[in-house]
N, C-alpha and C positions, 0 to 999 in steps of 0.2 A: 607664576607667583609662588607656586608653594616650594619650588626650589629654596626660593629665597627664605620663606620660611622652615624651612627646616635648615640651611645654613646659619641663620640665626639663633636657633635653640641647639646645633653644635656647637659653636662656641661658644654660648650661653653656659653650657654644661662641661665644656671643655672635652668633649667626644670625641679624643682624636680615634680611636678605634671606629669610629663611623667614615666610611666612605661613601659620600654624594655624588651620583652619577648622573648628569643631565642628559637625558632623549629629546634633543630638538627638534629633530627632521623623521618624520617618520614612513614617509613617501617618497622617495625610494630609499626602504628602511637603509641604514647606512653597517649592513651586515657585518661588515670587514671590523671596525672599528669599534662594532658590539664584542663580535666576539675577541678579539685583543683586549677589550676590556676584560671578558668573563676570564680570559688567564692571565690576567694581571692581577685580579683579585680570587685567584683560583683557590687560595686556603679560608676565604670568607667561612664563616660558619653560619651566617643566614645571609640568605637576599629576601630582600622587601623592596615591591614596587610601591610608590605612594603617588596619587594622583589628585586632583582636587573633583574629581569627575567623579557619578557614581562608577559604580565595580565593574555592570554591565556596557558600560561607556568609554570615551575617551581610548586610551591605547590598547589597555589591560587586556582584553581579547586579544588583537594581533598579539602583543608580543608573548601570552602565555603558549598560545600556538606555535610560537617559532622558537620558542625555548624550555620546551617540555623536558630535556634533562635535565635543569636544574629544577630542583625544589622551590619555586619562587611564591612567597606566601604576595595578598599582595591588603594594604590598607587605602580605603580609598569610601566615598561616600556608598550606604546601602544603595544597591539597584534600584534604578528606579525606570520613568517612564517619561522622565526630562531630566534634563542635563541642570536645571538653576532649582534652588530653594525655594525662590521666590521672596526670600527675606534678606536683606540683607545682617540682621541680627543672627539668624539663623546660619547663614554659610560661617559668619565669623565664629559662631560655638562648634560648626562643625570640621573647619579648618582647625583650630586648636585642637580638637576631641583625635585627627589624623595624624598632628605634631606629636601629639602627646601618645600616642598608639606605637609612632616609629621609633620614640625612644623609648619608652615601657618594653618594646618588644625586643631594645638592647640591653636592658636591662636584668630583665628576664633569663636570656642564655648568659650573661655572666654570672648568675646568682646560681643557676642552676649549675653551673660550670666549676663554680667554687667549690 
């Protein structure tokens, strides 16, 4: 889902400088295909992973392991010790609070860039 949601606040914002990369399959990671990606967007000036999981969860482990050259910062909920909020209210402030992180975090290198 949060694909989706961060597709939606691109062209919300009109981002075309953002590129969305979906990891579907993560067993058996689909390596080939990562990395054709990582030199296809080899002039990127940041990567960010974003995940709806905490940081200690979900993919974010394997893949900073298997992609230690690149600088990959990554946004995703604080660590925790389960996977759910247990609010519903609560994932929704903290789904936006991760939307809003990946574009603040484009935003940022353009300004500082300018």
């Amino acid at each position: 889902k949060i694909y989706y949601d961060l597709l939606k606040e691109k062209e919300e914002l009109n981002a075309e400088e953002v590129a969305l990369v979906r990891v579907e399959q993560l067993f058996p990671l689909p390596k080939t295909q990562l990395d054709e990606t990582v030199r296809k967007y080899k002039n990127a000036k940041r990567w960010l992973w974003a995940q709806e999981e905490p940081e200690n969860m979900g993919a974010w482990p394997h893949i900073v392991r298997l992609y230690r050259r690149i600088p990959i910062a990554v946004i995703a909920r604080p660590a925790s010790g389960t996977p759910a909020t247990g609010s519903p209210e609560r994932h929704k402030i903290n789904q936006r609070e991760i939307i809003e992180q990946v574009f603040e975090k484009v935003e940022e290198k353009e300004k500082a860039e300018a």
